[in-house]
Structure formats: C-alpha cells, structure tokens
C-alpha positions as CSV (number, residue, x, y, z in Angstrom):
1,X,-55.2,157.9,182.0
2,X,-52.8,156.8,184.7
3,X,-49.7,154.6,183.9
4,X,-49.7,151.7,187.0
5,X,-46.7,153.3,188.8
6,X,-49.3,156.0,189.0
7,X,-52.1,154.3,189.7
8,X,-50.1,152.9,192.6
9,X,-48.0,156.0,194.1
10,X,-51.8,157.4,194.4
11,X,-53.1,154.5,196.2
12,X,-50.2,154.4,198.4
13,X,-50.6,158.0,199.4
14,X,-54.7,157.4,200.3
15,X,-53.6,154.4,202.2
16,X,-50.9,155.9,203.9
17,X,-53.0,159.3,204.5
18,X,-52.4,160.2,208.4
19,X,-55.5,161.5,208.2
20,X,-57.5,158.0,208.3
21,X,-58.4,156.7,211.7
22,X,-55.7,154.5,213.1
23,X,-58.2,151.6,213.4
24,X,-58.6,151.9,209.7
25,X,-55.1,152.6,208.4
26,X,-53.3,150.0,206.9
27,X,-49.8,149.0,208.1
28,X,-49.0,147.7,204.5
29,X,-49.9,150.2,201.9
30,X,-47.6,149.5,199.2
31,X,-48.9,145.7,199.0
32,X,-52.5,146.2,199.7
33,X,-52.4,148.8,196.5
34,X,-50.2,146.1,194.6
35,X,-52.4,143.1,195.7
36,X,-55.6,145.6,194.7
37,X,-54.6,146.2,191.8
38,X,-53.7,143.4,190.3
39,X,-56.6,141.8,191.2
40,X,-58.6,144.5,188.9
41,X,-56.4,143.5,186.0
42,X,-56.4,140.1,186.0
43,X,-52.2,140.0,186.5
44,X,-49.9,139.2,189.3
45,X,-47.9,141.5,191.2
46,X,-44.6,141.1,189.0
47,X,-46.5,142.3,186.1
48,X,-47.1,145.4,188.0
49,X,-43.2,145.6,188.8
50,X,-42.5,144.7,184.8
51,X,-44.9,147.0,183.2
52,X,-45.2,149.9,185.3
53,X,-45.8,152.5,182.4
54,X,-48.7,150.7,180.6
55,X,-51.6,152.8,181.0
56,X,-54.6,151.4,183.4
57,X,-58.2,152.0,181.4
58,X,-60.8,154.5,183.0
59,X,-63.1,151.6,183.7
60,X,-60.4,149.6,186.3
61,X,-59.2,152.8,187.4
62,X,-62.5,153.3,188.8
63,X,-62.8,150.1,190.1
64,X,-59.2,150.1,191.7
65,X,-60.4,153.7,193.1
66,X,-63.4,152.2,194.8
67,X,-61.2,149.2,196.2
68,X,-59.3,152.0,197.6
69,X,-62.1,153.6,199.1
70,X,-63.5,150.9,201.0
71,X,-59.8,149.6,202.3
72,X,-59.6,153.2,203.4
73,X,-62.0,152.3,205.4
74,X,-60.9,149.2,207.1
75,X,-62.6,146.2,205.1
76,X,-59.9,143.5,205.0
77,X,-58.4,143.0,201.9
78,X,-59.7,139.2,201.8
79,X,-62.9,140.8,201.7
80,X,-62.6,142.8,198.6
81,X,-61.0,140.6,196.6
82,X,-63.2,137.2,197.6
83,X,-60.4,135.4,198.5
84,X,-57.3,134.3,200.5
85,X,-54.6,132.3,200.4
86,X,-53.7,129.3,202.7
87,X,-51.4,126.1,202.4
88,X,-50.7,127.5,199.1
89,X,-54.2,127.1,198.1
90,X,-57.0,129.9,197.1
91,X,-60.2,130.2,198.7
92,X,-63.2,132.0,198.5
93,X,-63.7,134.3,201.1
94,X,-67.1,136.3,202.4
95,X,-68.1,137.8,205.6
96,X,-70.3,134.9,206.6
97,X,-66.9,133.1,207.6
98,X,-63.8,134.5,208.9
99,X,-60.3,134.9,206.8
100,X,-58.0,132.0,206.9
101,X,-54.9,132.8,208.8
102,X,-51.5,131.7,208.6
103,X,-51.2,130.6,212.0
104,X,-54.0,128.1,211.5
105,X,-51.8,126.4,209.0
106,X,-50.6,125.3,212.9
107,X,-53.0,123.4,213.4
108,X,-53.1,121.7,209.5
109,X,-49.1,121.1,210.8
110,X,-50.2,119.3,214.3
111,X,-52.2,117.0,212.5
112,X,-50.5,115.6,210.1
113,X,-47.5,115.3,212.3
114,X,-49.4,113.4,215.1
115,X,-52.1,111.1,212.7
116,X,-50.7,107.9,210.5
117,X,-50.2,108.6,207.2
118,X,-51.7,105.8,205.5
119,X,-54.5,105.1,207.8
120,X,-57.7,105.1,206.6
121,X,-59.2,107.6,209.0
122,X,-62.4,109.6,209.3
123,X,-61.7,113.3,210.5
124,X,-63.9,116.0,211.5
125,X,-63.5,119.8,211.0
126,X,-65.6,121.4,213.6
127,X,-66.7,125.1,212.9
128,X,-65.1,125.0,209.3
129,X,-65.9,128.4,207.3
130,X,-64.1,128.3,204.3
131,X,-63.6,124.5,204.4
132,X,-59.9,125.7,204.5
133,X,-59.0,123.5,207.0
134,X,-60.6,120.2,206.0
135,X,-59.6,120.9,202.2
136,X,-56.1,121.6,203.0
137,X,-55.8,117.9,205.5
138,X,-57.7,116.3,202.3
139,X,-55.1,117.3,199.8
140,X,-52.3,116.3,202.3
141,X,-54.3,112.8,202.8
142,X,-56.0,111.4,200.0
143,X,-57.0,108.0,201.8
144,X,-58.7,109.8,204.3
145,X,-62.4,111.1,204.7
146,X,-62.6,114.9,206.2
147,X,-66.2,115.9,207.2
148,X,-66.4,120.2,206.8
149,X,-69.0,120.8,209.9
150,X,-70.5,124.0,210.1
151,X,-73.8,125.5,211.7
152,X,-73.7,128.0,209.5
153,X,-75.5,127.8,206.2
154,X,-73.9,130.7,204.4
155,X,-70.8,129.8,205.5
156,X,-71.8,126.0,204.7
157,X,-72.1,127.1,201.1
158,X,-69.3,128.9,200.7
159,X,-67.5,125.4,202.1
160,X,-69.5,123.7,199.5
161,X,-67.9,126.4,196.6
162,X,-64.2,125.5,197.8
163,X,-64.6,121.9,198.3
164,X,-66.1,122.5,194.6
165,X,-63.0,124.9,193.8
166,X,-60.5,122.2,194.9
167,X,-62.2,119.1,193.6
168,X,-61.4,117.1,197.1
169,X,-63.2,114.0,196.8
170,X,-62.6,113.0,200.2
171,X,-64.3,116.5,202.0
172,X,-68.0,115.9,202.8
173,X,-69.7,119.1,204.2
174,X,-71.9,118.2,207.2
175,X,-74.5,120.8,208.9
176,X,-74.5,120.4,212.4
177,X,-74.0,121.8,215.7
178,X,-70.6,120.7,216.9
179,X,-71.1,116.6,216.7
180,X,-74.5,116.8,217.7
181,X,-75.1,114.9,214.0
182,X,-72.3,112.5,214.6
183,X,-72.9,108.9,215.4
184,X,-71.5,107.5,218.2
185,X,-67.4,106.3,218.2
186,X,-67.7,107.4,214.5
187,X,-64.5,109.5,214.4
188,X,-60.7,108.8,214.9
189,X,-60.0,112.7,215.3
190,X,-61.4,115.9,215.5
191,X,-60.1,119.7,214.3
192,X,-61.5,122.7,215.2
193,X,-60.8,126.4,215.4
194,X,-63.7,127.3,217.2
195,X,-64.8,130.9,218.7
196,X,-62.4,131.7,221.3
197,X,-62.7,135.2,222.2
198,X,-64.1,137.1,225.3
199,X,-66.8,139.4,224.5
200,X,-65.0,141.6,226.0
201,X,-61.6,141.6,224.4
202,X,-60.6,145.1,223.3
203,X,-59.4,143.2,220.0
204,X,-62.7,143.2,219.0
205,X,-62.7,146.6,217.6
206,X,-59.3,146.3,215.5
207,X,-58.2,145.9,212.5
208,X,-59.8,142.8,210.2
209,X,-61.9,141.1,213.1
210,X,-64.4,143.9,213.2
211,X,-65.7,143.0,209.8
212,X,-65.9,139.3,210.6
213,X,-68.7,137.6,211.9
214,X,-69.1,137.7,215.9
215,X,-70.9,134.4,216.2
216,X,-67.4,132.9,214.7
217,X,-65.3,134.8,217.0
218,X,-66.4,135.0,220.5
219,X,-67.7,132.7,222.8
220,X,-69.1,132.8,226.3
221,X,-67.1,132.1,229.9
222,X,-64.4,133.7,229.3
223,X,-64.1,132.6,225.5
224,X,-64.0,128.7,226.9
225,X,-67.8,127.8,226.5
226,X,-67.5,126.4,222.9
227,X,-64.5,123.9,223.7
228,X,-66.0,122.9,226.4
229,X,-69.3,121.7,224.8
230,X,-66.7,120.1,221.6
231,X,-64.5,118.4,224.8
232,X,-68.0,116.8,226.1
233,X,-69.1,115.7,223.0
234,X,-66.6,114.3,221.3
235,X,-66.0,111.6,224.2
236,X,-69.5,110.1,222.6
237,X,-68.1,110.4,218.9
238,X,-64.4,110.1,219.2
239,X,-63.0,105.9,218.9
240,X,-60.5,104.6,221.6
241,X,-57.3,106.7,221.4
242,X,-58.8,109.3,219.3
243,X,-57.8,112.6,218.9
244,X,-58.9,116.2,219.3
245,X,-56.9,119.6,218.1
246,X,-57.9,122.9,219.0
247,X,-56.4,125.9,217.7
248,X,-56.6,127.9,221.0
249,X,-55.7,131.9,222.6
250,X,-52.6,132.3,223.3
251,X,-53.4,132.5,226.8
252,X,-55.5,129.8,227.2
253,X,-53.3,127.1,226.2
254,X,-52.9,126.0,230.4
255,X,-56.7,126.4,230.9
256,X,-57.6,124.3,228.1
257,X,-54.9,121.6,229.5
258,X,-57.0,121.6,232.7
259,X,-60.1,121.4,231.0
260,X,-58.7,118.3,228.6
261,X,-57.3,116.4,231.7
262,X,-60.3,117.0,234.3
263,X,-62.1,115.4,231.0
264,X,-60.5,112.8,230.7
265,X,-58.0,113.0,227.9
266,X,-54.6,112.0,227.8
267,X,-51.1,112.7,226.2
268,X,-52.0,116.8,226.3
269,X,-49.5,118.9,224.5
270,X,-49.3,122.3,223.3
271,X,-47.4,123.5,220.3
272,X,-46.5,126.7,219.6
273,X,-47.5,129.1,216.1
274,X,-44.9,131.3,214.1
275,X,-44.5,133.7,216.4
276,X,-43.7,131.2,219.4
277,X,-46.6,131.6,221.0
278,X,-48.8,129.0,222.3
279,X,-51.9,128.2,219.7
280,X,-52.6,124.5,218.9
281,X,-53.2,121.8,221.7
282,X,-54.0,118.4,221.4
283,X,-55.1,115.3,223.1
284,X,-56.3,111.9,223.1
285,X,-59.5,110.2,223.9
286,X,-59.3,106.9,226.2
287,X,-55.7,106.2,225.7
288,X,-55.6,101.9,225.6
289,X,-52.5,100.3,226.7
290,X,-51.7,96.9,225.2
C-alpha cells in the first residue's frame, strides 16, 4: 500500500503528465491531488501535510485513482467531489448548475454595500443554480426574504438541498422563468448572474465550462438576449427606486450601461471583480426625488 506522500507524488505526476491534452491538463496539480485526496479520506489538507507516511487502504486508493482518472480528463474538480466553496460556505454542486465562482462573491459584495441593512426587503435571485447566491445574501441579512428563481428543475433541487444544507429560513426557492411568476411591484431588488456568453466564444471549449451546462452559459445576441428580457421585466416587478445587479462579461459592462439607460434606469455603475476587471453593474428602477 502507498503511504499519502505516495499516493500524492503519483497523482501529481498523472496530472502533470505532458502527455494529456492541454485542454485537459490541470494548471494546479499538487492541490487538485491534495484536495482529491482528502476528500476520499474524510480529512483536510493539513492532515495530508501532518501524516504523510500513514498508509492509504487499497479500497480509497482505488477511489483516489479513479478521481485521478476522470480529472485527467478535464471534469472540474467541483464536479468530483459534489461540492464548492463560496462566501466561506459549502455547497453542493452537480452538472445541472454551474460552479460557484469567486468573482461572483462580486456581486454578493455590490449588494450588500448598496441595499439598507435593516430593511425589511424582498430580493430576487434570478437564474440561481446552487442557491449560492441567495443563501450567501440570506446569511448576510437575516430580516430579509431572498426568493432562489430558477427554470430549471434539477438545478431547482439542488437549490432546495443547499437552502436545506444551510438552514436559511429566509430563502424560498421559486420556479419560474425570469419574473414571469412575480407579481407586479413585488420586489425591492433583483440579482442575477444570468447566461452571458456568445455561442460563439472560443471559451466554450476550455477548461471547466465545457462540462457545465450550455443553457446556463450562453445566451443569444451576442450573449445580451437574457438581460434584456430580465431589464424588461423587472420594470413590472421591481418597486419605485428598486434595484437590479447583474454580474456581466467583462466586455459588456458599457453595452449593458446603454441597455439599462435606454430602459430607463438610473444611477448605473459598474464595479470591478478581483482581477480589476469590469463584472457587476447596477441600477435603479424609477429613481423618486422627494
């Protein structure tokens, strides 16, 4: 049997094989085989680190061999072990929905920063996946009520299992298509990370995106057809001097501006992600002055 510094300078050298196709090698060897790993154990990372000579049984060396295997391969990480971290919470992952990504902690950020505190406010989470989003504003803001709206019913579910996971009181899951469930001026603000890619974008075919679902990645003119349909119909749902925030392309940020002002929205302002690029944009709804 292998020791775990064995177990790990082999999966290291499979990951790390020049041999696999460049779409499918992994630019983080070392912790995809720690992360892997661990997960087959049952420990964390620093256990690997502390206890790198106990021996690994034949039945999780297997297992970590057929992890290997498939990551070889290309399947995101997320993907193999069922879940993924964001705003320091764990959520279940699957290929219905895409993997939560740092950068969309951006738009968690925006909206806290723009929306009272204590206000008793009902906010939707258009296109939600995991629920990450919602579930991550409803532990940030107890007194308010998130709706998770997805038009999806396998990625619905797996919603349901994280609301479930994270035992948010305040996160109802909602199927629908956009707001087309949502009553009229029945929301003070709206959050969404909706498809924004060109069908055509040559991203398509690297790295973790080519295992996610399409229907939550692209969308049509140009990647702009799903915010404009959200822009139209949240003027019907959205109260006076409500909000919308759209996680956006980073080249789309001035074309979304345009769309939002031609619309009719007001106070438009785009705030870059980690890497200083521009990703989250938001606006308001029928701005009253006193």
């Amino acid at each position: 049997m292998k020791t775990i510094e064995q177990a790990l300078t082999w999966a290291v050298t499979e990951l790390a094989d020049p041999e696999i196709d460049i779409v499918n090698r992994s630019d983080t060897p070392l912790l995809d085989a720690q992360v892997l790993l661990a997960h087959v154990l049952g420990e964390s990372r620093t256990y690997l680190l502390a206890f790198s000579e106990v021996k690994v049984s034949a039945s999780n060396m297997a297992e970590f061999e057929s992890l290997i295997s498939r990551r070889r391969q290309g399947h995101p990480v997320a993907y193999l072990l069922g879940e993924k971290e964001f705003w320091s919470l764990t959520f279940y992952t699957g290929a219905s929905t895409l993997i939560p990504r740092a950068d969309t902690e951006r738009l968690v950020e925006v909206t806290l920063e723009t929306l009272p505190e204590t206000a008793s406010l009902s906010v939707a989470d258009l296109g939600t996946g995991t629920g990450a989003v919602a579930i991550a504003l409803a532990t940030e803001r107890r007194c308010w009520k998130l709706f998770a709206v997805e038009k999806s019913p396998d990625a619905l579910v797996l919603a349901e299992k994280n609301i479930a996971r994270h035992q948010v009181v305040n996160v109802k899951p909602v199927l629908s298509d956009w707001l087309s469930d949502f009553e009229d001026l029945s929301l003070d603000a709206l959050v969404s990370n909706p498809p924004y890619i060109d069908e055509m974008d040559p991203h398509l075919s690297q790295g973790d995106v080519r295992f996610e679902p399409r229907t939550a990645l692209v969308a049509d003119d140009h990647g702009l057809a799903d915010f404009k349909a959200i822009i139209q119909q949240a003027q019907r749902v959205l109260k006076p001097g409500g909000w919308v925030f759209f996680e956006h392309g980073f080249e789309q940020a001035d074309e979304l501006s345009r769309l939002l002002l031609a619309a009719g929205y007001h106070d438009i302002e785009c705030f870059n992600d980690y890497a200083h690029h521009p990703r989250v944009t938001r606006a308001r709804w029928q701005v009253i002055n006193a």
